[in-house]
C-alpha positions in Angstrom: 241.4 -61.9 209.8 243.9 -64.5 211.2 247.3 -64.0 210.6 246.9 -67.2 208.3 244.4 -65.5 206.2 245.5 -63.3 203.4 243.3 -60.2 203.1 240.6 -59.8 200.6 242.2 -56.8 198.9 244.8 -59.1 197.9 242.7 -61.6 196.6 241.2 -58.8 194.3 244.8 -59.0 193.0 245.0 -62.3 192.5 241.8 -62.0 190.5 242.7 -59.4 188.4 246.4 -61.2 187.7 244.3 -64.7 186.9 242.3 -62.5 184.6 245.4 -60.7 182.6 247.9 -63.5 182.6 245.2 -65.9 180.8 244.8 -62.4 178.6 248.9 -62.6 178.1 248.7 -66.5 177.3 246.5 -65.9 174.5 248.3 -63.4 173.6 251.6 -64.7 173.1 250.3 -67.7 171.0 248.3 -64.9 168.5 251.5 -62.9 167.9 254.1 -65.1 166.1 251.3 -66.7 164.5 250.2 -63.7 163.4 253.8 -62.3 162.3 254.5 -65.3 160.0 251.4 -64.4 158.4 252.9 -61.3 157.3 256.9 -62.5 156.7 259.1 -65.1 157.3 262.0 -62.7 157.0 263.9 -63.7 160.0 265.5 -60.2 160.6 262.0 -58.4 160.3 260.4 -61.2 163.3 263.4 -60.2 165.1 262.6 -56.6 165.4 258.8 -57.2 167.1 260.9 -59.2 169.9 263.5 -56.3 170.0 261.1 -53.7 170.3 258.9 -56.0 173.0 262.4 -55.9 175.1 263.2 -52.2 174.4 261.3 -50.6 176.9 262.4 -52.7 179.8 265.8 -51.2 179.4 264.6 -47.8 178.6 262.0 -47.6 181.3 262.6 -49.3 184.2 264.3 -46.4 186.1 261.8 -43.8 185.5 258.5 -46.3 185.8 260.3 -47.2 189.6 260.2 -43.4 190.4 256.7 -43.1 189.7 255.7 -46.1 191.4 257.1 -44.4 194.6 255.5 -41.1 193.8 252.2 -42.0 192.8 249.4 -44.1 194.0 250.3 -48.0 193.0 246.8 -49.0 192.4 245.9 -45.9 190.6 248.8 -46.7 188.3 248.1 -50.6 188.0 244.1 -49.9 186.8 245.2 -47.2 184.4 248.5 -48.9 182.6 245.9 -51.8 182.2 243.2 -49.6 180.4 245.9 -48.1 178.2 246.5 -51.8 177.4 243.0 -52.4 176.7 243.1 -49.3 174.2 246.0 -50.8 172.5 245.3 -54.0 171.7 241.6 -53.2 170.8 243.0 -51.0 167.7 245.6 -53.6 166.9 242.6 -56.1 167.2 240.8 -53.5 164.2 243.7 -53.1 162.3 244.1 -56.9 162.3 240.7 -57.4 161.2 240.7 -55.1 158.4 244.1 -56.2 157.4 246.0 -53.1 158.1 248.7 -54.3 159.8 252.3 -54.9 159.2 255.5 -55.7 161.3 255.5 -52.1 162.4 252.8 -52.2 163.7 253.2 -55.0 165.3 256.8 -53.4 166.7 254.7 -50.3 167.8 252.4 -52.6 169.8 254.5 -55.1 171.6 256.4 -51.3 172.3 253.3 -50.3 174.0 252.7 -52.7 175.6 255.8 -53.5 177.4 256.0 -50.2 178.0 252.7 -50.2 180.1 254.1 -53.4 181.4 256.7 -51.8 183.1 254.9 -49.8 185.5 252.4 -52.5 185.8 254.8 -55.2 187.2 256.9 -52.3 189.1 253.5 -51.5 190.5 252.3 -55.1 191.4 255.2 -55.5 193.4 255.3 -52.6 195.2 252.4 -52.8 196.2 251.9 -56.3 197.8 253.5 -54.9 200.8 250.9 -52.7 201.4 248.2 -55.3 201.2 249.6 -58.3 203.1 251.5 -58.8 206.3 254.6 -59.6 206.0 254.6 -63.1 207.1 252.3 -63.6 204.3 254.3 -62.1 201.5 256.1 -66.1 200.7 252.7 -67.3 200.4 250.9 -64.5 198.3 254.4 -64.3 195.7 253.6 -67.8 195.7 250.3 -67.4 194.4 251.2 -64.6 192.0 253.6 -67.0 190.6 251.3 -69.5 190.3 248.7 -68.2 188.9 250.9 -66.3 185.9 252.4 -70.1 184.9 249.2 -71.2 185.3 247.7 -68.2 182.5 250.6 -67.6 180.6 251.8 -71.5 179.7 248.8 -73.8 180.4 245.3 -71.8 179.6 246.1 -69.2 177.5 248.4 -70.4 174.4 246.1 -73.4 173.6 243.2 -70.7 173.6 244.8 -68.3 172.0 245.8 -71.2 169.2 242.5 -72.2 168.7 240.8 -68.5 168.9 243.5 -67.7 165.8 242.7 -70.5 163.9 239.1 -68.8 164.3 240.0 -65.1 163.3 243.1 -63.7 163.5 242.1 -60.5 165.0 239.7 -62.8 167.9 242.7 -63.4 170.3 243.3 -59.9 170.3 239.9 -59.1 171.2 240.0 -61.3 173.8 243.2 -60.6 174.9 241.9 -56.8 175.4 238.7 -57.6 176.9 241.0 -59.5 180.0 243.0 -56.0 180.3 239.5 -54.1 180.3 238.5 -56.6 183.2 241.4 -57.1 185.0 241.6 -52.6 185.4 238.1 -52.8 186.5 238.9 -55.3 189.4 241.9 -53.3 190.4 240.6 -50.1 190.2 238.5 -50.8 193.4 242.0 -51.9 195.8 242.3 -49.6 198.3 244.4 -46.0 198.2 247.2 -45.5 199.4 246.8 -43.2 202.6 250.4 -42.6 203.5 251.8 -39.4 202.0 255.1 -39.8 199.6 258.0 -37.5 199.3 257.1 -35.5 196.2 260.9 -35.9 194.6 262.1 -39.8 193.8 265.1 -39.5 191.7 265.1 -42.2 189.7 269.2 -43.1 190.9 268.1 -43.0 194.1 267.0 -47.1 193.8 270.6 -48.6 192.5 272.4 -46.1 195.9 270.4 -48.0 198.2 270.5 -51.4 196.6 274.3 -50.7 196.4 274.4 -50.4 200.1 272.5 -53.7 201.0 275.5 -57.0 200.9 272.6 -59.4 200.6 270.4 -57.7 198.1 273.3 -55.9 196.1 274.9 -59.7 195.9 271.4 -61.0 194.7 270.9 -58.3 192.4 273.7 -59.5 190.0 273.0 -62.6 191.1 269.8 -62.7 189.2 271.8 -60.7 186.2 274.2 -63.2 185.6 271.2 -66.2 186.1 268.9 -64.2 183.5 272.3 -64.2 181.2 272.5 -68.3 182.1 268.9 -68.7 181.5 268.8 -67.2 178.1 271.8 -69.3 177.3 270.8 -72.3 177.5 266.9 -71.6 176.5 267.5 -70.6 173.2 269.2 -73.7 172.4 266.2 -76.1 174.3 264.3 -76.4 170.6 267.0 -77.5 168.9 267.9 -80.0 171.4 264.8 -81.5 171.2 264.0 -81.2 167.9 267.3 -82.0 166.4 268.8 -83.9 168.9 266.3 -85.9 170.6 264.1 -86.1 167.8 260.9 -84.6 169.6 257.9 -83.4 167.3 255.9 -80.5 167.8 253.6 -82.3 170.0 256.6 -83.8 172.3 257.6 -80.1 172.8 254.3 -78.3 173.6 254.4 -81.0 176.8 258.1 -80.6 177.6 257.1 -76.8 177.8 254.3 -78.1 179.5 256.4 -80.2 182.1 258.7 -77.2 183.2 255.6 -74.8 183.6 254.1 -77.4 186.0 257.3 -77.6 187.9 256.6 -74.1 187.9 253.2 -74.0 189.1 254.5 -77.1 191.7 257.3 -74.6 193.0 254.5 -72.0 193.0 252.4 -74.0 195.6 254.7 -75.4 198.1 257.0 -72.3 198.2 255.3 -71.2 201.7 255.9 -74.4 202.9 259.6 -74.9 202.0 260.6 -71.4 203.2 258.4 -72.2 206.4 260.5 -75.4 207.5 264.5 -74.9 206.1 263.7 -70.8 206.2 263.9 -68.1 203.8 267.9 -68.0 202.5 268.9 -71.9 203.0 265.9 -72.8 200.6 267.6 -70.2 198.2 270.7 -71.6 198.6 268.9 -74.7 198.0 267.1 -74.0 194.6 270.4 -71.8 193.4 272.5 -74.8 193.9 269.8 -77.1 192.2 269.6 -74.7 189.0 273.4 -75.1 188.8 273.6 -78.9 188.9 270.2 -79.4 186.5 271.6 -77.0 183.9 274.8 -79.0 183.2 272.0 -82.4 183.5 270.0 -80.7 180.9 273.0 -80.7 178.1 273.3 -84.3 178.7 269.8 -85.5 178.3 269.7 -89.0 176.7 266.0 -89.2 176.1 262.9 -86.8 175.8 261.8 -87.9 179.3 264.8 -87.2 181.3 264.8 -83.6 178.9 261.7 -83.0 180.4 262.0 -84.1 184.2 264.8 -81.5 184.1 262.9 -78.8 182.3 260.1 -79.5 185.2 262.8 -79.9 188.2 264.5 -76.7 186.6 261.3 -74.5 186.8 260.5 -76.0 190.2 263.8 -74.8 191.5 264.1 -71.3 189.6 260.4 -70.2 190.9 261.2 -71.4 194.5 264.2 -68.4 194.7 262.5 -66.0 192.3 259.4 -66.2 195.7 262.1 -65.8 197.7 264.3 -63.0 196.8 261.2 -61.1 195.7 259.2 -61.2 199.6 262.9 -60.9 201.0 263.0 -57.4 198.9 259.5 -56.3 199.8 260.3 -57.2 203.5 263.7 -55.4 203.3 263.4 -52.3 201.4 261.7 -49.2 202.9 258.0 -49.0 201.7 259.2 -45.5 199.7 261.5 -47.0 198.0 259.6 -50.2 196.9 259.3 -49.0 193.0 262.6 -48.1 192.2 264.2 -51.3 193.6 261.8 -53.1 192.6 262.8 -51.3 189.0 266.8 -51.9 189.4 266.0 -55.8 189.8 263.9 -56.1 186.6 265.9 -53.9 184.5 268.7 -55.8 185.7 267.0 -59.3 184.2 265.9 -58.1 181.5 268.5 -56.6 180.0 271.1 -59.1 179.7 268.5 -61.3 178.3 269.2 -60.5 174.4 273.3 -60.7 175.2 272.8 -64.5 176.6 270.4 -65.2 173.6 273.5 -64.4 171.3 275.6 -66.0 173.5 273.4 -69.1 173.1 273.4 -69.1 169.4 277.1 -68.8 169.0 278.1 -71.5 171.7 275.8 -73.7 169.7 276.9 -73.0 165.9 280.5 -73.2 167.5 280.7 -76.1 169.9 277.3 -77.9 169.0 273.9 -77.9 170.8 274.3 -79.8 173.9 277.2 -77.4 174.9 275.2 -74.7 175.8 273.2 -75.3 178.7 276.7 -77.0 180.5 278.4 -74.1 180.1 275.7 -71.9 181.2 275.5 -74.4 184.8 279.4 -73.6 184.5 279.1 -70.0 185.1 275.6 -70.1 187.3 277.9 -72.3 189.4 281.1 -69.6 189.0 278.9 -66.8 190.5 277.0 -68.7 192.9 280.5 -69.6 194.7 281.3 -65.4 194.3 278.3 -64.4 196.2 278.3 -67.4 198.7 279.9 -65.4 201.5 277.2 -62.5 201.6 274.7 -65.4 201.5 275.9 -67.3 204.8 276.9 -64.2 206.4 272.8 -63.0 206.0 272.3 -66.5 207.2 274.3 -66.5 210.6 272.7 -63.0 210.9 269.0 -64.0 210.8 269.7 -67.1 212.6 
């Protein structure tokens, strides 16, 4: 192997994440089609998505403990079969029309919940497989390749597969997790031995110890927040505002996941020439100056060149920040960093969502993704000093 090759354990990986994010496309078009089935009550559709989030908040800490304790791979395969078990009763229980919203809430609990240590997992454990100079272009791929399964492939066929039988996507969707385990059940073990405690604290000491990473880390929580913002409000400024159909908005969605996949690709290459922090600096600064843009949008078309510059940008320093972490952090530690970050993202997710809603009833729809470039540009300034001093220290 040349040190341009990636290895073939990794593409295993890449196999098995083509094979579950197609599986998670489907999936996500199947569920609120399925829920509106069974109410429109606003309140009761709100408590599937609440108890979808729940475990990322709940679990994050311990799932990064046992990522460090236990073999990643092991863990990966099996979260996935329990997955596969999951969604293949909810797949019965849907076909014999036995299911309500809880049990919907119970299975998009489940799930997340096995999510957890899956993603923990799959980050942790790219180190292991790639060298490091690799990592830019194998996150790259990872990212990639979820857009790719999760936006363009899998909704339309999960759409279609509903419109069949509304417990088929389901099926489907747990036939991908039964696949995707198989594949990674046969990466390689882990051979180096692990401390048998982890406390699960022991993540947020070290990551408040690290300038950079500790900067980055709220960083991302205050961008998530930003992110959330402005999202929540995109339907109504293209439905209400802009006057797009249903149609128009499947491809505006459709633009920003190909600037998605586009950021994806060329990652490597970007990082490669400018180097790791100035093309984060780069895309952070970008996010900031697109989100006010997107506010302003005159037209559908400039709405979506935004939505598609914007997931271009946000998918470049997502690469980034996660190979600079799994280059960074000590290969024990991996999991519960790793844990810190996405509990971190995830949790303030809901908050900006409110925080969307109310800037819009109380200020009007375009407000809300100005303001939210407002703030991304606030703490962007606020962590610029740890940012160029990592960069005069690397260069």
């Amino acid at each position: 192997m040349t040190h341009r090759e990636l290895p073939a354990a990794y593409w295993r990986l890449w196999w098995a994440s083509a094979v579950d994010n197609v599986g998670d496309g489907v999936f996500t078009a199947a569920v609120p089609l399925l829920a509106v089935t069974i109410t429109r009550d606003p309140i009761q559709l709100s408590i599937v998505s609440a108890a979808t989030y729940l475990p990322w908040l709940l679990l994050s800490l311990p799932a990064g403990a046992l990522v460090d304790r236990l073999d990643r791979a092991r863990l990966m395969w099996r979260s996935q079969a329990l997955q596969t078990v999951i969604v293949g009763i909810a797949a019965a229980l849907i076909w014999f029309g036995a299911i309500g919203i809880p049990g919907l809430a119970l299975m998009g609990f489940g799930l997340s919940a096995c999510e957890v240590v899956f993603a923990t997992a799959s980050l942790a454990i790219l180190p292991d497989l790639v060298p490091g100079p690799l990592l830019a272009r194998a996150n790259g791929n990872q990212y990639t390749i979820a857009s790719t399964g999760q936006n363009f492939l899998g909704p339309p066929i999960g759409s279609l597969l509903f419109a069949a039988g509304a417990a088929l996507p389901f099926a489907v969707d747990a036939a991908s997790f039964a696949l995707s385990a198989a594949v990674l059940a046969t990466l390689p073990r882990r051979s180096r031995t692990r401390p048998a405690r982890t406390p699960m604290l022991d993540g947020i000491r070290w990551l408040t110890r690290h300038r950079l990473l500790r900067t980055l880390a709220a960083l991302l929580a205050v961008n998530a927040f930003c992110f959330q913002l402005g999202n929540v409000t995109v339907v109504l400024l293209a439905t209400q505002i802009l006057h797009v159909g249903t149609r128009g908005y499947g491809l505006l969605l459709a633009g920003a996941a190909a600037g998605s996949v586009l950021g994806g690709l060329v990652n490597a290459r970007v990082v490669a020439k400018i180097g790791a922090l100035p093309a984060l600096l780069t895309a952070l600064s970008a996010n900031v100056v697109i989100f006010a843009l997107i506010g302003l949008s005159p037209n559908a078309v400039v709405l979506g060149v935004l939505l598609a510059l914007n997931g271009f940008a946000t998918t470049l320093w997502s690469v980034v920040t996660v190979s600079l972490r799994q280059q960074v952090v000590p290969a024990d530690r991996q999991g519960r960093v790793h844990s810190v970050y996405r509990m971190l993202g995830w949790s303030l997710i809901p908050l900006g969502a409110l925080a969307g809603g109310f800037v819009a009833d109380t200020l009007g729809i375009r407000a809300a993704y100005p303001i939210a470039g407002v703030v991304r540009g606030i703490a962007l300034v606020v962590a610029l000093p740890a940012i160029l001093s990592a960069m005069r220290t690397s260069g």
